[in-house]
C-alpha positions in Angstrom: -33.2 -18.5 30.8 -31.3 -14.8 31.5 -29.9 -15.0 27.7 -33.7 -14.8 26.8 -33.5 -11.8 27.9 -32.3 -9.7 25.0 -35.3 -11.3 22.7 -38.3 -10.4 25.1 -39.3 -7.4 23.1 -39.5 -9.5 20.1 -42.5 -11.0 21.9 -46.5 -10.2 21.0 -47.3 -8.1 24.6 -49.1 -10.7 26.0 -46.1 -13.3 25.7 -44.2 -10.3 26.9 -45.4 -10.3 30.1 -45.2 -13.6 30.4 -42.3 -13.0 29.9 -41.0 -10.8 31.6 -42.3 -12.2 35.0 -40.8 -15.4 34.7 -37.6 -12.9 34.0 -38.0 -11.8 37.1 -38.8 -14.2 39.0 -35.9 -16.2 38.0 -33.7 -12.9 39.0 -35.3 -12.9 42.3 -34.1 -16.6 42.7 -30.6 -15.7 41.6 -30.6 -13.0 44.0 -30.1 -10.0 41.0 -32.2 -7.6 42.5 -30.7 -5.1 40.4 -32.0 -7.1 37.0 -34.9 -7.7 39.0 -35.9 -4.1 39.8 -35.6 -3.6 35.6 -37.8 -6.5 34.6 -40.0 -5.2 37.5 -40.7 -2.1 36.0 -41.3 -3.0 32.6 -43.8 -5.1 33.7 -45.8 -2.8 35.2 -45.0 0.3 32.0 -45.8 -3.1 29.6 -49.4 -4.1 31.7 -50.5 -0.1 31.9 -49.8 0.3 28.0 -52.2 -2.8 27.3 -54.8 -1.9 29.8 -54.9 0.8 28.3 -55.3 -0.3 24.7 -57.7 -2.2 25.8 -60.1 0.2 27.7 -59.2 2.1 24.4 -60.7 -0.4 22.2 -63.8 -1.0 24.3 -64.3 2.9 24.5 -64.2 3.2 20.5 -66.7 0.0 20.2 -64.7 -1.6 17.8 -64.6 -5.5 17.6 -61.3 -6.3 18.2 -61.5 -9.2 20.5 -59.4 -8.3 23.6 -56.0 -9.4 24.0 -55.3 -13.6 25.4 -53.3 -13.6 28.6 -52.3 -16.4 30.6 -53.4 -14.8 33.7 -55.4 -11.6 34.3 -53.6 -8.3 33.1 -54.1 -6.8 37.2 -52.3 -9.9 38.1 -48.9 -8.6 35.8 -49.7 -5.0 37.2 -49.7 -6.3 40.9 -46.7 -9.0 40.4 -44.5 -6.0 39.2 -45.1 -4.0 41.7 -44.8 -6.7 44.2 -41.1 -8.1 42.7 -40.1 -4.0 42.7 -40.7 -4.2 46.5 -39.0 -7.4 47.3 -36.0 -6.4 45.4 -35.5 -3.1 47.0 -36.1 -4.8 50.8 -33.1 -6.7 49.7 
C-alpha cells in the first residue's frame, strides 16, 4: 500500500483523494505520523483546488458535469484536517 505512494499524482483528482486518504489512514495505523501529517495536507490543498474548480464551473455556467467522488468533497476537506490533528496529538 505505502509503495503506491509515489504514483498518487498520476491519479484523476477524484481517485486522488481517494487516494490519498486511504494513504493516510493506513499511516495513521502504522503509527507514521510524520507521512501522515504529508498526506494530510495534500488532502486538504487537493479538496480546496477541486472545490474550487467546481464553484468555478458553476459560476461560468458551463456544462461540465461536476466531478464523481466516492464520498462528498467536505468529507476529504474535513478527514484532512481531522488526520492533521490526530497525528500531531501523537
Amino acid at each position: 500500500m505505502i509503495r503506491f505512494g509515489i504514483y498518487r499524482k498520476r491519479l484523476p483528482e477524484n481517485h486522488q483523494m481517494d487516494a490519498l486518504l486511504q494513504l493516510a489512514n493506513t499511516c495513521f495505523s502504522l503509527h507514521r505520523c510524520a507521512e501522515v501529517e504529508k498526506y494530510a495536507d495534500e488532502l486538504r490543498q487537493l479538496a480546496t483546488l477541486v472545490y474550487q474548480d467546481e464553484l468555478r464551473k458553476q459560476q461560468n455556467n458551463r456544462g461540465d458535469e461536476p466531478l464523481k467522488t466516492d464520498r462528498h468533497l467536505v468529507v476529504y476537506y474535513g478527514q484532512g484536517y481531522l488526520l492533521k490533528a490526530a497525528a500531531l496529538v501523537q
